[in-house]
N, C-alpha and C positions, 0 to 999 in steps of 0.2 A: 437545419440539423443542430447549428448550435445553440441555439435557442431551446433544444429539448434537453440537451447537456446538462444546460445550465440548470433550468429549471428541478432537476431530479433532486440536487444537492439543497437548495431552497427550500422543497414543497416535504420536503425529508427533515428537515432542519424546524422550519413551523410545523411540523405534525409531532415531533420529539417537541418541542417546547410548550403546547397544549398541552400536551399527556403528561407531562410534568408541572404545569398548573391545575391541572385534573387531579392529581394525585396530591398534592399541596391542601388542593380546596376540600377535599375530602376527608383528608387526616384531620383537620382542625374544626368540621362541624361536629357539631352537638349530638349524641345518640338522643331518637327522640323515646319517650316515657313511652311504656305500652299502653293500652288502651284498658278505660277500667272493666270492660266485659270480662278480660281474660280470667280474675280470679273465682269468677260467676260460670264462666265453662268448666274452671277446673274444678270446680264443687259441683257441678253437672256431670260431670264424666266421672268423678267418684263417687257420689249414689249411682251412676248407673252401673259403674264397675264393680259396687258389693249386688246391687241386683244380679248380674251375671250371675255373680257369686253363688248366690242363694238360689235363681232358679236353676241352674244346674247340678245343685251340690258342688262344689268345687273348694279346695282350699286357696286360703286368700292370694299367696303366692301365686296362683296357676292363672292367675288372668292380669292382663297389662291393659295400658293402653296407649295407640303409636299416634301420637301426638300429630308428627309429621303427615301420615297417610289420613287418620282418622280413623281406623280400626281398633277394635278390642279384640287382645289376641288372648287365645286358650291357650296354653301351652308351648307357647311363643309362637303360632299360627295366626294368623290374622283372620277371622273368620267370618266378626259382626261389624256391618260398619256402624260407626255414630249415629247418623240419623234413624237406622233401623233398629237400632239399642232404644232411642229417643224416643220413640213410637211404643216399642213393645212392654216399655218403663213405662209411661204414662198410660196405656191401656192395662196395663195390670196395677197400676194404682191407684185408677176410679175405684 
């Protein structure tokens, strides 16, 4: 029993001094560069956000698009997703 004592204040002791080398080691790495596709989706996702545009008649304001989820939202609805805007973009521009 005292052997379990002991050990609580120890095994509490190194798990607080990682976690605090965890957080040291993290603060001083390098954020890494994004990846060069990104600014080639974001020119994809806006031709296909004035396509919305234009197949639905819509003003330019009334359609977004949520980055995070992947959707293109109508009137702040989330309605098309990405891929299915991607398809229906390229089928109407053969």
């Amino acid at each position: 029993m005292k052997h379990s004592k002991m050990l609580n204040p120890v095994i509490a002791g190194a798990l607080a001094l990682l976690c605090a080398l965890g957080c040291k080691k993290s603060s001083t790495e390098v954020p890494v560069a994004p990846p060069a596709e990104k600014p080639q989706i974001n020119a994809e996702a806006e031709a296909i956000r004035s396509f919305i545009v234009k197949k639905y008649q819509l003003n330019d304001g009334d359609v977004g698009y949520d980055k995070k989820n992947g959707f293109f939202s109508i009137y702040h609805i989330n309605v098309v997703s990405y891929d299915d805007a991607l398809t229906d973009y390229e089928e109407n521009k053969k």
